[in-house]
C-alpha positions as CSV (number, residue, x, y, z in Angstrom):
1,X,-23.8,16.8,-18.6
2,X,-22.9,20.2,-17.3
3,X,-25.1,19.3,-14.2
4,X,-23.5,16.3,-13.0
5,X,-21.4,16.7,-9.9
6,X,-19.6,13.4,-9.4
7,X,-17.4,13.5,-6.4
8,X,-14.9,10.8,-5.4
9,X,-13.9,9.0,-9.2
10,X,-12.4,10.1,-11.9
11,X,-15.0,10.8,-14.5
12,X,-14.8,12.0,-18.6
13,X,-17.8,14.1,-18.7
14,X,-15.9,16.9,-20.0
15,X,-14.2,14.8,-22.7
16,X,-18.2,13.5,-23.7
17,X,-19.0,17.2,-23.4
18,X,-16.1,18.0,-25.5
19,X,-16.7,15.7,-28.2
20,X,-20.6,16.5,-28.1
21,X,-19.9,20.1,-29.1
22,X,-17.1,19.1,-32.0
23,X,-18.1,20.0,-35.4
24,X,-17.0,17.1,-37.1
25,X,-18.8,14.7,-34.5
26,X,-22.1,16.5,-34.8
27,X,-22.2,16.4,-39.0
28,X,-21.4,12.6,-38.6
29,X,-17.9,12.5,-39.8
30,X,-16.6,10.1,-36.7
31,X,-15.0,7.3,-37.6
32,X,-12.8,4.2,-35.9
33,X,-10.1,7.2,-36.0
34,X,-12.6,9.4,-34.3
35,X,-11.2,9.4,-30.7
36,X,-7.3,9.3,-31.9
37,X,-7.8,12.6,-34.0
38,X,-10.3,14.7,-31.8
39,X,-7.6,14.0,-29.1
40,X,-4.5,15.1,-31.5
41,X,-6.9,18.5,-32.3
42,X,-8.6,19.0,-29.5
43,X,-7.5,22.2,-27.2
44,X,-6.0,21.0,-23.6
45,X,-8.3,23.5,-21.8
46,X,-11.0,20.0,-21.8
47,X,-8.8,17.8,-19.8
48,X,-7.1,20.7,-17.2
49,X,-10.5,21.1,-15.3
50,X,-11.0,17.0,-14.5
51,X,-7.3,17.3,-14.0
52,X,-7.2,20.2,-11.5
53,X,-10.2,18.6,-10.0
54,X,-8.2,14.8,-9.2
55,X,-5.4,17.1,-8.0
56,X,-7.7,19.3,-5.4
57,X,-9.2,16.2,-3.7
């Protein structure tokens, strides 16, 4: 995923990349809650790049 260079959309790769690396995703703790509470937790470092990105185009 850290290869991709998608130019022209709006893409979640870094979200996907984010939730990849998470702890409790990788020991298999994700549940229908899953995407509510990693969002809650999650630091808002992930979403500035893809932001700053949409803003610089």
């Amino acid at each position: 995923l850290s290869e991709y260079l998608i130019r022209g959309i709006d893409t979640n790769i870094e979200f996907v990349k984010a939730v990849i690396l998470d702890p409790a995703f990788r020991q298999g703790e994700a549940t229908t809650a899953y995407v509510e509470d990693f969002l809650a937790r999650a630091p808002k470092e992930i979403f500035e790049k893809s932001d700053n990105e949409v803003k610089n185009k």
